[in-house]
PyMOL CGO cylinders between C-alpha atoms (Angstrom):
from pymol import cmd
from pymol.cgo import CYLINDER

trace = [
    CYLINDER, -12.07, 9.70, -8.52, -10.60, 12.27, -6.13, 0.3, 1, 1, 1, 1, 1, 1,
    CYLINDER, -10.60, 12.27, -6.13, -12.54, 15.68, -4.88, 0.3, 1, 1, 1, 1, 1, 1,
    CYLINDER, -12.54, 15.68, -4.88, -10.15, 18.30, -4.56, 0.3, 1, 1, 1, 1, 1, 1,
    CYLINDER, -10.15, 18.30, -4.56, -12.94, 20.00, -2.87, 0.3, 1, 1, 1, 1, 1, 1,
    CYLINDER, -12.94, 20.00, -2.87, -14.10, 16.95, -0.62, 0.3, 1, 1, 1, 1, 1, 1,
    CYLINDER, -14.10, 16.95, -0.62, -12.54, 16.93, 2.69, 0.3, 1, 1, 1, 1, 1, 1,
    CYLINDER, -12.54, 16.93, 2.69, -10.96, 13.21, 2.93, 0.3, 1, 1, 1, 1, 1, 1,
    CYLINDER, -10.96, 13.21, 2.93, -11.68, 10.90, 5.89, 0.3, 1, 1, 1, 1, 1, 1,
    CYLINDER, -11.68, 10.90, 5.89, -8.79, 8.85, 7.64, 0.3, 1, 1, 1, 1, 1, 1,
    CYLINDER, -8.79, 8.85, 7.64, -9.67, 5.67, 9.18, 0.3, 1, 1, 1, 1, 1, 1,
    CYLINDER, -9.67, 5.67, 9.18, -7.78, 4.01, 11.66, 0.3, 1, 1, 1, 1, 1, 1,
    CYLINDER, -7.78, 4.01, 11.66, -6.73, 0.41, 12.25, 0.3, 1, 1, 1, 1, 1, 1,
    CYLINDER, -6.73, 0.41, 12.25, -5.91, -0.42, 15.41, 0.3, 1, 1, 1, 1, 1, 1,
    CYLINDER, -5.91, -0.42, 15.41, -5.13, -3.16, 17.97, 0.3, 1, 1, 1, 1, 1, 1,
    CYLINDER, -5.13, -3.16, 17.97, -5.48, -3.23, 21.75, 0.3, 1, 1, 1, 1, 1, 1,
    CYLINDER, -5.48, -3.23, 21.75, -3.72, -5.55, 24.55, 0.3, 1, 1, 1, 1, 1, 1,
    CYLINDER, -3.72, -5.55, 24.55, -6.52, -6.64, 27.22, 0.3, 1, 1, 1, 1, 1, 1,
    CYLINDER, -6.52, -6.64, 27.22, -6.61, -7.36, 30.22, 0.3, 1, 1, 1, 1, 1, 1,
    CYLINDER, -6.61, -7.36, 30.22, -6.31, -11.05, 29.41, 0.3, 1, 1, 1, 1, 1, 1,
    CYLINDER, -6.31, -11.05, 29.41, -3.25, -10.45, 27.26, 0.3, 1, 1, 1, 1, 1, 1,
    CYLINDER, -3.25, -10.45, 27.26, -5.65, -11.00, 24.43, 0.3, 1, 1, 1, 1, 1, 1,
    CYLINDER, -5.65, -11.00, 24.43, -5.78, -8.92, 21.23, 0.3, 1, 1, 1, 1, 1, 1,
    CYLINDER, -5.78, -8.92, 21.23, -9.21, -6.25, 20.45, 0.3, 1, 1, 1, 1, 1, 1,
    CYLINDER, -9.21, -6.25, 20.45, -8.69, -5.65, 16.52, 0.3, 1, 1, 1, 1, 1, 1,
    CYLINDER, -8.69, -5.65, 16.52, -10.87, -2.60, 15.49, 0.3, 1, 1, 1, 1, 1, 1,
    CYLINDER, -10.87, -2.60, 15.49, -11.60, -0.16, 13.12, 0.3, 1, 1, 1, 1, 1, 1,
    CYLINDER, -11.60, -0.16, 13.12, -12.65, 3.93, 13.60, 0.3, 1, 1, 1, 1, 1, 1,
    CYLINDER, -12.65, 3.93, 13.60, -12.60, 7.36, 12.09, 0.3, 1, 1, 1, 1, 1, 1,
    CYLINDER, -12.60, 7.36, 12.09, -12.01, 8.63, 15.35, 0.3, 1, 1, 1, 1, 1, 1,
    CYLINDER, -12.01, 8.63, 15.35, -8.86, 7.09, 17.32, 0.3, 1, 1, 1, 1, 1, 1,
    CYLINDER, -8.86, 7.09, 17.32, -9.04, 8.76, 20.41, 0.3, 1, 1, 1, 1, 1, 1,
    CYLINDER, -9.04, 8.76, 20.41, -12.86, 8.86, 20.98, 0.3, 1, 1, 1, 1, 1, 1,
    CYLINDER, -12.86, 8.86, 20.98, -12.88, 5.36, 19.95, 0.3, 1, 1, 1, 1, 1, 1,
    CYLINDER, -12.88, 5.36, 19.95, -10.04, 4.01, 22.43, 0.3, 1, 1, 1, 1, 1, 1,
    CYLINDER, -10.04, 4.01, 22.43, -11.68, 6.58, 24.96, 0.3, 1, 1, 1, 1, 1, 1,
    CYLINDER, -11.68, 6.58, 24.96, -15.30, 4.28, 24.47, 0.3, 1, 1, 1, 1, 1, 1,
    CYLINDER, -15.30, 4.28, 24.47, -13.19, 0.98, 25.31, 0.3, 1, 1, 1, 1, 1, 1,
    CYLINDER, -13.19, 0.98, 25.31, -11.28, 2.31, 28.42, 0.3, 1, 1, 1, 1, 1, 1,
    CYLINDER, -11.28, 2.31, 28.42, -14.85, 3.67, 29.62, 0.3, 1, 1, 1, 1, 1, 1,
    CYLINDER, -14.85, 3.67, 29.62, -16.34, 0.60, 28.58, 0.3, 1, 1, 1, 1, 1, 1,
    CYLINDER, -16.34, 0.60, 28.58, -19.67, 2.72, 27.29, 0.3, 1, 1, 1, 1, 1, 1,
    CYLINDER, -19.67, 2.72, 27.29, -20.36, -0.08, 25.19, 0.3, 1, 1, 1, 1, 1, 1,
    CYLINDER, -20.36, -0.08, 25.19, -21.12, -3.46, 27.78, 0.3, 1, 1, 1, 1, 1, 1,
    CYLINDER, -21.12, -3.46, 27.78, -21.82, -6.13, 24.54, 0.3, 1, 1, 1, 1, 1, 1,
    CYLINDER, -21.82, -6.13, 24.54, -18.24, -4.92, 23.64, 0.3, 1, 1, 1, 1, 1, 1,
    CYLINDER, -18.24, -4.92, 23.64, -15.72, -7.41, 23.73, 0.3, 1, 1, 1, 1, 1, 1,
    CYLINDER, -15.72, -7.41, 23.73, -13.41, -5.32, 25.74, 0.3, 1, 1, 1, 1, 1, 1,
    CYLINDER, -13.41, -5.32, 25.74, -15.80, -4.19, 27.87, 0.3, 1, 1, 1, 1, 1, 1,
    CYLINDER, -15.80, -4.19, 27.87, -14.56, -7.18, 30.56, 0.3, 1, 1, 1, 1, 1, 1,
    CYLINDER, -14.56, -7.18, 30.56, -11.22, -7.38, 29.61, 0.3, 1, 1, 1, 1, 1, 1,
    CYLINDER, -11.22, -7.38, 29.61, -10.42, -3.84, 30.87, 0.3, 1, 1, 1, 1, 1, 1,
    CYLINDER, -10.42, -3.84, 30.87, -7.85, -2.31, 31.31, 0.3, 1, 1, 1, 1, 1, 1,
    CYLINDER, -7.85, -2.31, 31.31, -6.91, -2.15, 27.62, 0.3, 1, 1, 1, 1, 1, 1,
    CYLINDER, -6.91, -2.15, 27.62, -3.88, -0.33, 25.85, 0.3, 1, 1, 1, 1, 1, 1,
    CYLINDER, -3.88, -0.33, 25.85, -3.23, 0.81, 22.35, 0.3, 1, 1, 1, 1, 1, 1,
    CYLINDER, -3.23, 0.81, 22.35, -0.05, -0.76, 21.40, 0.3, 1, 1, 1, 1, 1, 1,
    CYLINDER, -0.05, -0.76, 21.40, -0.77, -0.58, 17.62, 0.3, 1, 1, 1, 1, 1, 1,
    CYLINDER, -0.77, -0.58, 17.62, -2.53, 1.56, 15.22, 0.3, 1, 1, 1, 1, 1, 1,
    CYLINDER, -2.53, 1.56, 15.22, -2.33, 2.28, 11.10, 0.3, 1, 1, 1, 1, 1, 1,
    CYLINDER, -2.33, 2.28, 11.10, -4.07, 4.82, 8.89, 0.3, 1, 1, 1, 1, 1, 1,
    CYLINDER, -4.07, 4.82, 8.89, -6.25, 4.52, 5.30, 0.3, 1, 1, 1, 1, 1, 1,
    CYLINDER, -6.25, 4.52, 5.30, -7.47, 7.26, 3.66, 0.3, 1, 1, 1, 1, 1, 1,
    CYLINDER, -7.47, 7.26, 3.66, -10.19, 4.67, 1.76, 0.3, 1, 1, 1, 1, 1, 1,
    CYLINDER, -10.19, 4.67, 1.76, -13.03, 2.77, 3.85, 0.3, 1, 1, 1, 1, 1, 1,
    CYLINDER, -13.03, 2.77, 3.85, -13.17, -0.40, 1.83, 0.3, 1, 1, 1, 1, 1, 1,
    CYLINDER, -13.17, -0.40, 1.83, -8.99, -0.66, 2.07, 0.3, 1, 1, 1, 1, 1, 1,
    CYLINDER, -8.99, -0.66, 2.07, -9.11, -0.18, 6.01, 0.3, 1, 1, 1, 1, 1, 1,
    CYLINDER, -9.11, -0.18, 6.01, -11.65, -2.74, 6.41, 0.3, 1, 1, 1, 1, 1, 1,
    CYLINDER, -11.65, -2.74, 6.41, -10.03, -5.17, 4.16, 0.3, 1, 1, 1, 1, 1, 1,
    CYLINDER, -10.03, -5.17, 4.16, -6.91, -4.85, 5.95, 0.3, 1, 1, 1, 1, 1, 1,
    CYLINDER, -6.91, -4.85, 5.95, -8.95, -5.13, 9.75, 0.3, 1, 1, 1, 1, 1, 1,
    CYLINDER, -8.95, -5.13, 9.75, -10.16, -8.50, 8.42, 0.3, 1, 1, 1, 1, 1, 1,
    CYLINDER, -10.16, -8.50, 8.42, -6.47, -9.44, 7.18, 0.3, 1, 1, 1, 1, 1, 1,
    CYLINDER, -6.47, -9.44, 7.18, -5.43, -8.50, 10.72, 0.3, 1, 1, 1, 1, 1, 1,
    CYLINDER, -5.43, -8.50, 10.72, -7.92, -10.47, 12.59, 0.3, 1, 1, 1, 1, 1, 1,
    CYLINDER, -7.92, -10.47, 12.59, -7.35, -13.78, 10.55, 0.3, 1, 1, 1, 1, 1, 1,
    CYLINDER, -7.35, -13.78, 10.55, -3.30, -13.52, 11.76, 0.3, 1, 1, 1, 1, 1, 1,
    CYLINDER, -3.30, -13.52, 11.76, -2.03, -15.61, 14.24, 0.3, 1, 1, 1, 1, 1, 1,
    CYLINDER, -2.03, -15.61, 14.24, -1.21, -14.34, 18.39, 0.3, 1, 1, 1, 1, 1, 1,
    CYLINDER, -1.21, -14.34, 18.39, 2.78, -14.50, 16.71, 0.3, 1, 1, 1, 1, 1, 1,
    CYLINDER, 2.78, -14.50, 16.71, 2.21, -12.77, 13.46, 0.3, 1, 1, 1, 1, 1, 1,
    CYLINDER, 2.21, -12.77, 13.46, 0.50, -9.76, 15.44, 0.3, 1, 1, 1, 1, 1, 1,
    CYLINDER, 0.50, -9.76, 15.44, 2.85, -9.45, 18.10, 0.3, 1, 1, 1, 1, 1, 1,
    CYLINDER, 2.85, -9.45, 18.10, 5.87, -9.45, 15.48, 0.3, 1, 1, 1, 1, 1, 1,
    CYLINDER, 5.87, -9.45, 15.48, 3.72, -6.18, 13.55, 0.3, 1, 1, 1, 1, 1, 1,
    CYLINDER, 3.72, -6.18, 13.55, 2.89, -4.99, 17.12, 0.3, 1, 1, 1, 1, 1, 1,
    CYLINDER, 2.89, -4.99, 17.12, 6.72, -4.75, 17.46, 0.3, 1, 1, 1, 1, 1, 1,
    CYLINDER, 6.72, -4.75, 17.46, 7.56, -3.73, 13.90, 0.3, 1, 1, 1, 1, 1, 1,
    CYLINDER, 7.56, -3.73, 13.90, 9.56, -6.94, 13.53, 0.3, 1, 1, 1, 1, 1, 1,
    CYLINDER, 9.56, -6.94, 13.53, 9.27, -7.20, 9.70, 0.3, 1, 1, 1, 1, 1, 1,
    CYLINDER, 9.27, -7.20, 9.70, 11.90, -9.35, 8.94, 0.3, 1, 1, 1, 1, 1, 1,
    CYLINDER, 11.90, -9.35, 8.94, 9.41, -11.88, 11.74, 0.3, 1, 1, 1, 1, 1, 1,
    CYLINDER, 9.41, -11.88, 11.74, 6.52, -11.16, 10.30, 0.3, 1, 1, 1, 1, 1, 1,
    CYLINDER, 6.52, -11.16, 10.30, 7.83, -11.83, 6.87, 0.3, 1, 1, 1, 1, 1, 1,
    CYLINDER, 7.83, -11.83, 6.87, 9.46, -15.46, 8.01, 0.3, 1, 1, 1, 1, 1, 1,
    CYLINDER, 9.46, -15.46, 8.01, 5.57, -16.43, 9.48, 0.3, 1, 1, 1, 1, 1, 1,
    CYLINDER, 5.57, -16.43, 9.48, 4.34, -15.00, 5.96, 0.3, 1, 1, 1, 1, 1, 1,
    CYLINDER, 4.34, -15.00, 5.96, 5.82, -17.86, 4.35, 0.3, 1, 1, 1, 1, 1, 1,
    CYLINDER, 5.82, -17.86, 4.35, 4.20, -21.10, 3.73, 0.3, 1, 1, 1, 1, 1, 1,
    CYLINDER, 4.20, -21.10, 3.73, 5.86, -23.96, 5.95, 0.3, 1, 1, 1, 1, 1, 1,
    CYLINDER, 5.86, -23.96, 5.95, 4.00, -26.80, 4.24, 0.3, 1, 1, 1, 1, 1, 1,
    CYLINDER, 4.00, -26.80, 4.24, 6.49, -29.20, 2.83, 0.3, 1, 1, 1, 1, 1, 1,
    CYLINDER, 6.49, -29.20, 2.83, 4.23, -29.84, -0.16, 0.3, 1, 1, 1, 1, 1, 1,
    CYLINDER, 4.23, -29.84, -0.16, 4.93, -26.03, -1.25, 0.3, 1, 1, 1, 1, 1, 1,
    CYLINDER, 4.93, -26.03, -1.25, 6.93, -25.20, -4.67, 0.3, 1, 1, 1, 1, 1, 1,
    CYLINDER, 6.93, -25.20, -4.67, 9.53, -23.85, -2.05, 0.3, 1, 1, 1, 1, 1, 1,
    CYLINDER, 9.53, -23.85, -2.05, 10.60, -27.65, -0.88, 0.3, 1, 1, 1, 1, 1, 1,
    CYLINDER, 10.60, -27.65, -0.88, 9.98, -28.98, -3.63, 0.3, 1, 1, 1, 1, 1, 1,
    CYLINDER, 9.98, -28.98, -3.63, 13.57, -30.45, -4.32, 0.3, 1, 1, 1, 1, 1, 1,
    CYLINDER, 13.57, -30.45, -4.32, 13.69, -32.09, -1.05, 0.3, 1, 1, 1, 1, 1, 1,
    CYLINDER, 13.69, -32.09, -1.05, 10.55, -34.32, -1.65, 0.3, 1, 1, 1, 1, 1, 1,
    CYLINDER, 10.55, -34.32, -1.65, 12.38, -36.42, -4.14, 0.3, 1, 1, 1, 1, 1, 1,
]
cmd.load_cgo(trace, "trace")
């Protein structure tokens, strides 16, 4: 149920480019303080903290905690190619490498005869 009267938290999905050329997928309440922490590297067990430089090149919002961590843990299950194709809002991609490509799915199943 929804609190007219509670103010309502937005949390932030996000993903950074290292140094590396590696992906940082993360999770916050507070974007800029967050991405602030990473570029400062205040946090040295972080695993940005030696891949600095980092830049945002991707964020989302979700009102609801358990959605935005759901969808963090989608995120950081994808492939290198699936999250460059969201980084770069290539949906028709991203919805190609959502597909199943194994020849045993319902999909192909008229050419296994």
């Amino acid at each position: 149920m929804i609190y007219p009267t509670q103010q309502r938290q937005i949390y932030f999905i996000y993903i950074l480019l290292c140094s590396d050329r590696s992906y940082y997928i993360g999770l916050t309440n507070s974007l800029g303080k967050r991405l602030s922490e990473h570029e400062n590297g205040l946090y040295t067990m972080c695993y940005t903290y030696r891949k600095r430089p980092v830049h945002l090149v991707y964020f989302e919002t979700c009102p609801f905690l358990k959605e935005a961590t759901e969808r963090e843990i989608q995120l950081k299950k994808w492939s290198r190619t699936k999250k460059k194709a969201l980084i770069e809002h290539n949906f028709h991609k991203l919805q190609l490498l959502a597909q199943c490509q194994n020849l045993t799915h319902y999909m192909y199943k008229d050419s296994r005869r």
